[in-house]
N, C-alpha and C positions, 0 to 999 in steps of 0.2 A: 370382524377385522375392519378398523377404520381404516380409510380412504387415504390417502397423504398427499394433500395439494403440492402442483407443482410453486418453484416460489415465486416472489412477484417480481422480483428483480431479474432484469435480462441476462440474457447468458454472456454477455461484454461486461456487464457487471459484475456477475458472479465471477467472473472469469478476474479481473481486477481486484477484487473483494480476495480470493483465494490468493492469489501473486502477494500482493502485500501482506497477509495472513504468515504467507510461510516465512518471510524474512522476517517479519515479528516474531513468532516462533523459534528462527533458528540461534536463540542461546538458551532451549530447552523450557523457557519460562514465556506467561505470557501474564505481566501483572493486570488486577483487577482495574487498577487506573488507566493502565492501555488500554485494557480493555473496553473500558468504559467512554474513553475518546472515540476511539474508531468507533464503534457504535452509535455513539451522538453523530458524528463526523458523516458518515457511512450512510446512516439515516436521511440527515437534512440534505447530502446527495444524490440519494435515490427515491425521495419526497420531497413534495413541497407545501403539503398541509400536514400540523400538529399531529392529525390523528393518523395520517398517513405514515407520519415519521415515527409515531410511535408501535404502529402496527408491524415496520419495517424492523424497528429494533429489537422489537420482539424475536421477528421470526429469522436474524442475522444472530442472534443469540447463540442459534443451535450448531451454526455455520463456524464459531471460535475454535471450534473444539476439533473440528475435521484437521486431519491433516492429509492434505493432497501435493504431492510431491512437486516442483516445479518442473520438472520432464513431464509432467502429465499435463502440464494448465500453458505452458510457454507454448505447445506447439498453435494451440489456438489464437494467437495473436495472429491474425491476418493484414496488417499494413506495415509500412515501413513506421509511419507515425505513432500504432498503438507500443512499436518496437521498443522506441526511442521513449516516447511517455512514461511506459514500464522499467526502466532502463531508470530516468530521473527519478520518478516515485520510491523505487528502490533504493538508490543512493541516499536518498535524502530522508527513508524508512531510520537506514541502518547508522546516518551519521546523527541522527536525532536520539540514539538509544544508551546512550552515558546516563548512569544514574546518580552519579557522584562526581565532583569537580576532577578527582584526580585518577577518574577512570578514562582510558582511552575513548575518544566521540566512537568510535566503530571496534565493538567486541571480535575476535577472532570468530567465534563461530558463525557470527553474522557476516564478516567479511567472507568467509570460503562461501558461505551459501550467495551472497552478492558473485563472486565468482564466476560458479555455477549459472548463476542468469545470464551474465556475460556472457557465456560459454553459449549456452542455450538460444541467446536472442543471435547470435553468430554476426553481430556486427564490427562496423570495418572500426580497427582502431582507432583513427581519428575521429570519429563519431562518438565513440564511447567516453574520449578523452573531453567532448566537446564537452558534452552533456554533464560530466563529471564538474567540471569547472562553471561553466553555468548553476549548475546544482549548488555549488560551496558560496557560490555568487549571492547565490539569490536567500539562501541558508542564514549567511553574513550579514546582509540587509536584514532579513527578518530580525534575525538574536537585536542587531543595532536599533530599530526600531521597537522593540520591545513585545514582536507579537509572539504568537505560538509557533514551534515549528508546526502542529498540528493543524493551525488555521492556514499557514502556509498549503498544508499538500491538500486540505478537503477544496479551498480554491481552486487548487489546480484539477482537483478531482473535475470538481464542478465544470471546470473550462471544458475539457475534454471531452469529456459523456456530454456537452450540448452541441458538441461540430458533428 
């Protein structure tokens, strides 16, 4: 019986990696292009040599496929900050998931489970509203600039995980 290394990425990571996993997730589907961002994305934020990010992607591979409930991973956020970070990331998951011009930016199933976080993360409504608005802000900017929403959140990823 082989051995199963623990993984390499930190439990603030993993913990992160899973949050935004399930709101990908929550409209039953998770495409191979998604899939394939976050990965890249995910990688070059939890490495910073080639083979490092490729070892990473490797082994975050296996990680798509869990589904671990947000009751189970939210209670682990321990600052007011990682609250509020997860709170953004998520919004700005679920408003990036239109896959065609004249579908709604935020699917219903992804909305209730964004919800649920809300719920989960317990914070005070003006905050949520802050964050919310901030998020469509900075979302705005991106689309007008012409970048990715994806290169938008590994950004922010990256800010985060270095304070």
């Amino acid at each position: 019986m082989g051995t199963q290394l623990p993984p390499s990425i930190t439990p603030r990571q993993m913990n992160l990696l899973r949050i935004v996993l399930a709101l990908a997730w929550a409209d039953g589907s998770l495409a191979k292009e998604e899939a394939d961002v976050m990965l890249t994305n995910f990688s070059q934020v939890f490495s910073t040599t080639p083979a490092g990010q490729e070892a990473v992607k490797q082994e975050l591979q296996s990680y798509l496929v869990q589904d671990v409930p947000l009751a189970e991973v939210v209670p682990k956020l321990t600052t007011q900050a990682e609250k509020e970070f997860v709170l953004r990331l998520g919004y700005e998951v679920i408003s990036a998931s239109a896959r065609t011009p004249d579908e709604d930016p935020i699917n219903p199933d992804e909305q209730a489970t964004y919800q649920t976080l809300v719920e989960l993360l317990n914070l005070p409504t003006a905050t949520v509203e802050r964050i919310e608005q901030s998020a469509q802000a900075a979302l705005g900017q991106s689309r007008a600039e012409g970048n990715n929403v994806v290169d938008l959140l590994s950004y922010q990823l990256r800010e985060h995980l270095s304070v």
